[in-house]
C-alpha positions as CSV (number, residue, x, y, z in Angstrom):
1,X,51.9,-291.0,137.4
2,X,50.7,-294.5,136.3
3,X,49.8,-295.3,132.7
4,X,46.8,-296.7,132.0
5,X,47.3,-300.0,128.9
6,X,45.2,-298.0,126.6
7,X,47.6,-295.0,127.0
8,X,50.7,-296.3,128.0
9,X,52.6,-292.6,127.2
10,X,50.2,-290.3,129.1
11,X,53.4,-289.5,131.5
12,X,55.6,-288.0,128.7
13,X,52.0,-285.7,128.2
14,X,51.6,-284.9,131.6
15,X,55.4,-283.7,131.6
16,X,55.2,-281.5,128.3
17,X,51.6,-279.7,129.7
18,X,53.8,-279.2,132.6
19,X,57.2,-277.8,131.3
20,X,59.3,-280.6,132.6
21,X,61.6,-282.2,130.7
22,X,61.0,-285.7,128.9
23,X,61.9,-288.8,131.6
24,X,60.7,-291.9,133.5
25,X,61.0,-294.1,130.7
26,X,62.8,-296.2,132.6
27,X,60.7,-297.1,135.5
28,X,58.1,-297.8,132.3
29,X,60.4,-300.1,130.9
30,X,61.4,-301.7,134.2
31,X,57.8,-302.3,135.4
32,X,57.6,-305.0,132.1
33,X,60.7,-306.0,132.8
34,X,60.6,-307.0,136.8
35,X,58.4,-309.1,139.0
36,X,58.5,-306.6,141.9
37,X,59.1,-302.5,142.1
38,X,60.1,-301.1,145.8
39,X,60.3,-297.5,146.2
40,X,61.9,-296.1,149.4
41,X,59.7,-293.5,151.6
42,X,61.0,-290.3,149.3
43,X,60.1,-292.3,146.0
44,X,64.4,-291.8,144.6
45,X,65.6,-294.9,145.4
46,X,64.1,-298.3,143.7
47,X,64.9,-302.1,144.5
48,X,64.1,-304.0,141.2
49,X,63.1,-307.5,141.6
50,X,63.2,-310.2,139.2
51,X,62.4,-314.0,139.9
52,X,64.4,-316.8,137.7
53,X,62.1,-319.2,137.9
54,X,59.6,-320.9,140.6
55,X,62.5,-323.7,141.6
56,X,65.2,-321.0,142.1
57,X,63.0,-319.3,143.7
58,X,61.8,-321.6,146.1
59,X,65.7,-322.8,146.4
60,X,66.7,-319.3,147.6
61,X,63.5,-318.8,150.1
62,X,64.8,-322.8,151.6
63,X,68.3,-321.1,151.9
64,X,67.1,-318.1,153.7
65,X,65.2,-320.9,155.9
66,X,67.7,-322.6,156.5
67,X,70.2,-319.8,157.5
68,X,72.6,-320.2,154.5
């Protein structure tokens, strides 16, 4: 479930009306925190991805290039 700005807990809501238990507070957090969110095809694994800055990450795209 996404969360719109204006109601940024609507998940924890969803969960109580449902009887699950309180979670995915982390993913919340990490989606402020990362450039880039991957999920895997079931949706359990995640690949977070934060850039340093544009010249590192230019720098590491020219490695790749480059074969290094």
């Amino acid at each position: 479930m996404s969360n719109p700005p204006e109601d940024p807990i609507r998940h924890a809501n969803y969960r109580e009306e449902h009887g699950m238990r309180a979670g995915g507070y982390g993913v919340l957090v990490a989606k402020e925190l990362v450039d880039e969110l991957i999920y895997d095809e079931k949706g359990n694994d995640v690949l977070l991805i934060k850039y340093l800055g544009a010249s590192h990450a230019s720098n590491l795209f020219k490695e790749k290039a480059e074969g290094a």
